[in-house]
C-alpha positions in Angstrom: -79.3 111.4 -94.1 -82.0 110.3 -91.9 -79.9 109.4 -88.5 -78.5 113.1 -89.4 -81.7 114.0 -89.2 -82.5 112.0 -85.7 -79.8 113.4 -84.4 -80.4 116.9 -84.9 -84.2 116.6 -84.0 -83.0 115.0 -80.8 -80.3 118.0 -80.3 -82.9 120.9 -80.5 -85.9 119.1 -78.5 -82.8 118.8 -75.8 -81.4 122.7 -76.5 -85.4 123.5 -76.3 -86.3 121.7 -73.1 -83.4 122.7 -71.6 -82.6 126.4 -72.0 -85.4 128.1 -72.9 -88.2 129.5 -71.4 -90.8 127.6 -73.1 -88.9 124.4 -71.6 -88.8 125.6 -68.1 -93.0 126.0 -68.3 -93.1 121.6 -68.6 -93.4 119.7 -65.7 -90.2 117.1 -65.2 -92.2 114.3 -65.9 -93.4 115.4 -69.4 -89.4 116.0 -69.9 -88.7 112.8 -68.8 -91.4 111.2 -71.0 -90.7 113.3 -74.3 -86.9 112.1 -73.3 -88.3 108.6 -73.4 -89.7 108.7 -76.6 -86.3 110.2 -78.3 -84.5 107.2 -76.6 -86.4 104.7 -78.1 -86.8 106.5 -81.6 -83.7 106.6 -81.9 -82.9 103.4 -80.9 -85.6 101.7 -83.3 -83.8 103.5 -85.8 -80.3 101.8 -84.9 -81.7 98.4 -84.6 -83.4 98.8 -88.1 -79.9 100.4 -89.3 -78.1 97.0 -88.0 -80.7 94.8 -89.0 -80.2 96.4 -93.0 -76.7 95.7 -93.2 -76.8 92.2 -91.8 -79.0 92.0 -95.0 -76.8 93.6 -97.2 -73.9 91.7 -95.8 -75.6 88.2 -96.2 -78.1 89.1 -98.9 -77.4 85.8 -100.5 -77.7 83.4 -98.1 -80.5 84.6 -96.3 -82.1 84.2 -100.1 -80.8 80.8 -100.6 -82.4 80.1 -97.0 -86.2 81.9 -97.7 -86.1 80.0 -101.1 -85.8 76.8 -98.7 -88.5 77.9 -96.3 -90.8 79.4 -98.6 -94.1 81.4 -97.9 -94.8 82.7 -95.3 -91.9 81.2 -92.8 -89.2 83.0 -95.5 -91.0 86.3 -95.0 -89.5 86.7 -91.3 -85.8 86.7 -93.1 -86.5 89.2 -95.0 -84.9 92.4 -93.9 -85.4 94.8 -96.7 -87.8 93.8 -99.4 -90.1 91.2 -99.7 -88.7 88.6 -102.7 -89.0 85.0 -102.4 -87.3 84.3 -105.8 -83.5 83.5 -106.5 -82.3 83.9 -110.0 -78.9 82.0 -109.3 -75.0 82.6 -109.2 
């Protein structure tokens, strides 16, 4: 829902600057920085989406591995919720 969202906010800000008069009033280099900051939103948003499902897709070794490491070095493996405790198979 939310990269529906990104998308669609990113579609109208383009539609807006783009073909309407209110667009046509900003200077080219507020387009191109606005543009800038759509780019990396929405690429922030793709990196976090990857970095999720590698955590969902190895949930439980990346567990067995903070177990190992403990606090705070397990923290930086930690994609999705902070827990530092394995209950087992």
């Amino acid at each position: 829902m939310f990269g529906s969202l990104v998308v669609s906010t990113a579609l109208r800000i383009t539609y807006i600057l783009q073909n309407t008069e209110e667009g046509q009033r900003i200077s080219p280099k507020a387009k191109a920085t606005i543009a800038n900051f759509f780019t990396v939103g929405a690429g922030v948003f793709v990196l976090g989406f990857f970095v999720w499902n590698l955590d969902n897709i190895f949930c439980r070794q990346l567990t067995h591995w903070k177990v190992a490491l403990g606090w705070p070095a397990g923290f930086f493996l930690e994609g999705t919720s902070i827990q530092f405790t394995y209950a087992g198979d």
